[in-house]
C-alpha positions in Angstrom: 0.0 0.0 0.0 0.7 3.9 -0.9 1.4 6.1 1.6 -1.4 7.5 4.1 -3.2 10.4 2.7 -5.5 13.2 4.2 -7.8 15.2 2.1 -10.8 17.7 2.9 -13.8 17.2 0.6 -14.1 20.1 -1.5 -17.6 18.7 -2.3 -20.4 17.0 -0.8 -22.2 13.2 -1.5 -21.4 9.7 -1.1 -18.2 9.1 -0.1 -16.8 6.6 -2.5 -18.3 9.0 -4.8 -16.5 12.2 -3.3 -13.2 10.0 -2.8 -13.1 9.5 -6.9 -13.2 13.3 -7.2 -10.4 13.7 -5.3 -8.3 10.8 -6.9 -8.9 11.2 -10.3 -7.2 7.4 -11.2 -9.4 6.2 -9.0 -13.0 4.8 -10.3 -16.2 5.0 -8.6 -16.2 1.6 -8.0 -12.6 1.2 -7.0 -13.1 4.0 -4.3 -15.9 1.8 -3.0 -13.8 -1.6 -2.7 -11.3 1.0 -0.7 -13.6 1.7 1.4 -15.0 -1.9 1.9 -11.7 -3.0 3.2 -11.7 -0.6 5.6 -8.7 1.7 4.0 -11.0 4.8 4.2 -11.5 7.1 7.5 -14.6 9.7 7.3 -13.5 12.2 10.0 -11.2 9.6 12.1 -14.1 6.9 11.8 -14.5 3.6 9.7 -17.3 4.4 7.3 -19.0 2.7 4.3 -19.2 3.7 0.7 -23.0 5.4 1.0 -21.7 7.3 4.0 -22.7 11.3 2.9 -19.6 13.4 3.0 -20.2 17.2 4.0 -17.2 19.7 2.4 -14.4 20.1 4.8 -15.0 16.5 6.1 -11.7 14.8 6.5 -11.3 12.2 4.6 -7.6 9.8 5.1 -6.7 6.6 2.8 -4.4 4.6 1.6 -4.3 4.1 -2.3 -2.4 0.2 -3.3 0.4 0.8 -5.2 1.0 -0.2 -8.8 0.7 -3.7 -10.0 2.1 -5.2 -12.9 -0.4 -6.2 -16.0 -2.0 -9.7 -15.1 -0.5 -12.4 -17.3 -2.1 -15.9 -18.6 -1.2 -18.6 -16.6 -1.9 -22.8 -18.0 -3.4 -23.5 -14.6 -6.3 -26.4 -15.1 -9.9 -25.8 -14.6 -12.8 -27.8 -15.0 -15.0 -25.2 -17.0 -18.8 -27.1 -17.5 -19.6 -24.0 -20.0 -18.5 -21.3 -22.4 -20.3 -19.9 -25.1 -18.4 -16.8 -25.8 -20.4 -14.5 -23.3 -20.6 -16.8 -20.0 -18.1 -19.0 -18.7 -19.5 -21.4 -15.6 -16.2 -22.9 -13.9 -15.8 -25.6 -11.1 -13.6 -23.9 -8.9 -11.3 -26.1 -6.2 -11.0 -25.3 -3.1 -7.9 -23.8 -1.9 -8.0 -21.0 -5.3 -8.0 -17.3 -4.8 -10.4 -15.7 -6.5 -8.9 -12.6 -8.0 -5.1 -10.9 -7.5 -4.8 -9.6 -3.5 -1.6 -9.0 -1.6 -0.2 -12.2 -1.2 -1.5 -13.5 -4.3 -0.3 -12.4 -7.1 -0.4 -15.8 -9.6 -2.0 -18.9 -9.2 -5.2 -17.5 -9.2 -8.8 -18.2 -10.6 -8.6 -14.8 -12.9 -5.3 -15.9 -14.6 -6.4 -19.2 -14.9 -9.1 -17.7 -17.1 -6.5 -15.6 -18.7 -5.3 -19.0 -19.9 -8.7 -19.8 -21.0 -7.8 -17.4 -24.2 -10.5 -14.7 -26.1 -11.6 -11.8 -24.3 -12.6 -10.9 -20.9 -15.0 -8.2 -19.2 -13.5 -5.0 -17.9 -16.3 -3.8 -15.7 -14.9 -5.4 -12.5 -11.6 -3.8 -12.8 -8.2 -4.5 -14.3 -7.3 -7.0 -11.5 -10.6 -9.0 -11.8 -11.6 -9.6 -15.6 -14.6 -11.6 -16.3 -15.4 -11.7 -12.1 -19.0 -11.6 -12.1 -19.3 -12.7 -8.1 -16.6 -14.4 -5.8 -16.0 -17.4 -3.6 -13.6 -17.4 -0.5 -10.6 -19.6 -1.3 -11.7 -22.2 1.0 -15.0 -22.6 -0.8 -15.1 -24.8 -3.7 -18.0 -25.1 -6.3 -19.2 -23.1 -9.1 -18.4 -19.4 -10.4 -19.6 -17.5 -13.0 -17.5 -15.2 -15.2 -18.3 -13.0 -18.1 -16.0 -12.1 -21.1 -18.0 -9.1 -22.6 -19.1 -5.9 -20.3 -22.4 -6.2 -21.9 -22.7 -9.9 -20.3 -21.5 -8.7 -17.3 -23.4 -5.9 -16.6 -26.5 -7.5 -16.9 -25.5 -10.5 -14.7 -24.3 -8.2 -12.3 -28.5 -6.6 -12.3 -29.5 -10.3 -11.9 -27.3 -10.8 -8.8 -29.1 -7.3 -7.8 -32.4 -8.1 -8.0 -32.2 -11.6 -6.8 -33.2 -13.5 -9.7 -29.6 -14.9 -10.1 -29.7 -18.2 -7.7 -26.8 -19.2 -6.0 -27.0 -22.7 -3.9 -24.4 -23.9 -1.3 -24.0 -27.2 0.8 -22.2 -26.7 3.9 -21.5 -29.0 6.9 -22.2 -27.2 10.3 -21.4 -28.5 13.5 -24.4 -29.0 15.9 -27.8 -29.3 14.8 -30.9 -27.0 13.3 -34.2 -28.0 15.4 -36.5 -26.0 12.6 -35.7 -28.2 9.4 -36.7 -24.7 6.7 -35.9 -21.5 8.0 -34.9 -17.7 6.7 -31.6 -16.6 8.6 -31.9 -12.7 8.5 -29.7 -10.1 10.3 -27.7 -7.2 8.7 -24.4 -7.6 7.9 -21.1 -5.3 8.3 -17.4 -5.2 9.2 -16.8 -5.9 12.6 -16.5 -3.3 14.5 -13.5 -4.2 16.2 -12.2 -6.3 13.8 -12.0 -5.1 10.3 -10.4 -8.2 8.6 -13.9 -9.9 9.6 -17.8 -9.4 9.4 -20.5 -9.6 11.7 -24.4 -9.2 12.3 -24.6 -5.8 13.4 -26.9 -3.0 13.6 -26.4 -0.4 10.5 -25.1 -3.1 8.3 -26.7 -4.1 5.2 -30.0 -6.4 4.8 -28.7 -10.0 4.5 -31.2 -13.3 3.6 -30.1 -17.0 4.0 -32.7 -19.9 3.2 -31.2 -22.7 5.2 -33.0 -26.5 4.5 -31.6 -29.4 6.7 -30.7 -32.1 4.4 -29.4 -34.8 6.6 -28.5 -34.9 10.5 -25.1 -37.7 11.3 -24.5 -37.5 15.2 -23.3 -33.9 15.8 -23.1 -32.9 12.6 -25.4 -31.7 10.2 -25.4 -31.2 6.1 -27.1 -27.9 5.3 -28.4 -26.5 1.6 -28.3 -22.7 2.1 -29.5 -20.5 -1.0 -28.2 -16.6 -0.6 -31.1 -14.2 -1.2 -28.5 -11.6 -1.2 -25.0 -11.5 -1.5 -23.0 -10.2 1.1 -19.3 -10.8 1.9 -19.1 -14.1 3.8 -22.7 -14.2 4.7 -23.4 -17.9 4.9 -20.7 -17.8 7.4 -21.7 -15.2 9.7 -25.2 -16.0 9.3 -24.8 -19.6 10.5 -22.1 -18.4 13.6 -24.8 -16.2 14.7 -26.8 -19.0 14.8 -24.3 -20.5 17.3 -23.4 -23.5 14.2 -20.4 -22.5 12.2 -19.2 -23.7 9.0 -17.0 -26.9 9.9 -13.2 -25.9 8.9 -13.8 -22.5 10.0 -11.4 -20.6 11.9 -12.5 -17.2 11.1 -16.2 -17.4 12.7 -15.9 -20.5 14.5 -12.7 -22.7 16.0 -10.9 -25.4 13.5 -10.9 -28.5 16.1 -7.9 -31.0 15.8 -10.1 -33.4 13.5 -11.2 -31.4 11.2 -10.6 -30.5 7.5 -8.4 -27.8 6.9 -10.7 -26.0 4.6 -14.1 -24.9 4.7 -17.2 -27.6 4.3 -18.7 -25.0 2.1 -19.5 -25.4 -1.1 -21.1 -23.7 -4.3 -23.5 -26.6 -5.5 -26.5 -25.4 -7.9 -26.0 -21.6 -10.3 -29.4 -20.8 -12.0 -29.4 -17.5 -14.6 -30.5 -16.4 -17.4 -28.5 -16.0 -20.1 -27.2 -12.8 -20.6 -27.9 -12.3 -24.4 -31.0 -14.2 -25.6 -32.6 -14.8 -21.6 -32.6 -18.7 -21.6 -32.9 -19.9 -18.2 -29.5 -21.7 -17.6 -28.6 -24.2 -14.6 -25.8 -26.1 -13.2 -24.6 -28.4 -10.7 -21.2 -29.6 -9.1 -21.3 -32.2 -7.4 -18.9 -31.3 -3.9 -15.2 -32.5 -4.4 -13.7 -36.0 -3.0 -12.7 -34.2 0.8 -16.4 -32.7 1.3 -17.6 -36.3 0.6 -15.0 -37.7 2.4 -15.8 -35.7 5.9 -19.0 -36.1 5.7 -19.0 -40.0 5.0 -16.8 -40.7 7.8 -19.3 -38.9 10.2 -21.6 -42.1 9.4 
């Protein structure tokens, strides 16, 4: 990361909005993912991107420094479709998502970059064709876009809920209500930045949870978002008190257990992007997930 920098707002608005006024390399929606990692004060304070700025407010940050043009890499992936607009991708577990600190090659965007043709630009020049993203723990199905015009109206799908994501996940402990809506808003934590939480203030968060199978104290779960927030199955089932199995950032990784999430991206449902064809797919979960959960027989 850049140095630490300390601006007044000269005008007045959203932040992220007011922050790519005063940067003018920096994109709206880059000045919003600044923000969401929790590189942006609002007068001392941790803020969010909607947050209204007022002129004079005192806005600090840290911009990330420079990296070098992404490059193909020949990295395998089990890709179940690609028709020139949408590419649907069985991603393993254990595979970053997009370039971070840390991880600057092996990851599922220059895997994709391997893949050949073009790639949509609306993410970002560090996440091309990144429609949505999975932790690197989680395995299971992604969807990436190689046009804007694909991606942008994915992205609206994902926005107004009628882009269906379904997850299988092993929780420790057991639901007593077999169907139920988890709800509870969702932000950083306020002490913790690296992590979210259920908190009041955060934004509106729905989990459909259906118990599909109950071995001793262990329990298989389908969970279907009904919005997208970062790391929500997660929180949503640690509030509950029954954390994802593997998980050592909202639960605690027992000796005997898998060193990866039990969390998995299982069904994707969409329409297509160009001519509106309802499209579906299904992973089955990888050897460890069926692994764990057959030795809990």
């Amino acid at each position: 990361m850049g140095p630490a920098r300390r601006r007044l707002a000269s005008g007045q608005g959203r932040l992220d909005r007011v922050l790519a006024e005063l940067e003018e390399d920096l994109s709206r929606s880059a000045a919003a993912r600044l923000v969401r990692e929790g590189l942006v004060t609002l007068n001392g304070r941790s803020a969010r991107p909607s947050d209204t700025v007022a002129e004079g407010d005192v806005i600090e940050y840290r911009l990330p420094e420079p990296e070098a043009p992404l490059s193909a890499e020949a990295i395998p992936l089990r890709v179940l479709h690609d028709d020139g607009a949408v590419v649907v991708v069985d991603k393993p577990a254990g595979m970053v998502v997009h370039p971070a600190p840390g991880h600057r090659s092996g990851t599922l965007v220059h895997a994709l970059l391997g893949l050949g043709g073009q790639w949509s630009s609306v993410g970002g020049t560090d996440r091309p064709g990144i429609v949505h993203r999975l932790d690197r723990e989680t395995s299971g199905l992604i969807l990436a876009a190689r046009t804007d015009a694909a991606h942008l109206r994915l992205a609206a799908q994902l926005r107004d809920r009628t882009l269906s994501r379904v997850y299988l996940a092993v929780v420790r402990g057991g639901l007593t209500i077999p169907d139920q809506v988890l709800e509870g808003p969702i932000g950083r934590h306020p002490r913790d930045r690296t992590r979210m939480a259920v908190i009041p203030g955060g934004r509106p968060a729905r989990t459909r949870v259906r118990v599909l199978e109950r071995r001793g104290a262990h329990t298989l779960l389908q969970c279907e978002l009904e919005s997208g927030r970062t790391h929500q199955i997660r929180v949503h089932l640690a509030a509950l008190g029954q954390p994802v199995v593997g998980d050592a950032v909202y639960g605690r990784r027992r000796p005997h257990d898998p060193d990866r999430l039990m969390l998995h991206a299982w069904r994707l449902r969409f329409r297509h992007p160009t001519d509106g064809r309802e499209m579906a797919f299904e992973a089955p979960p990888p050897a460890d997930f069926v692994a764990f959960w057959e030795a809990l027989r």
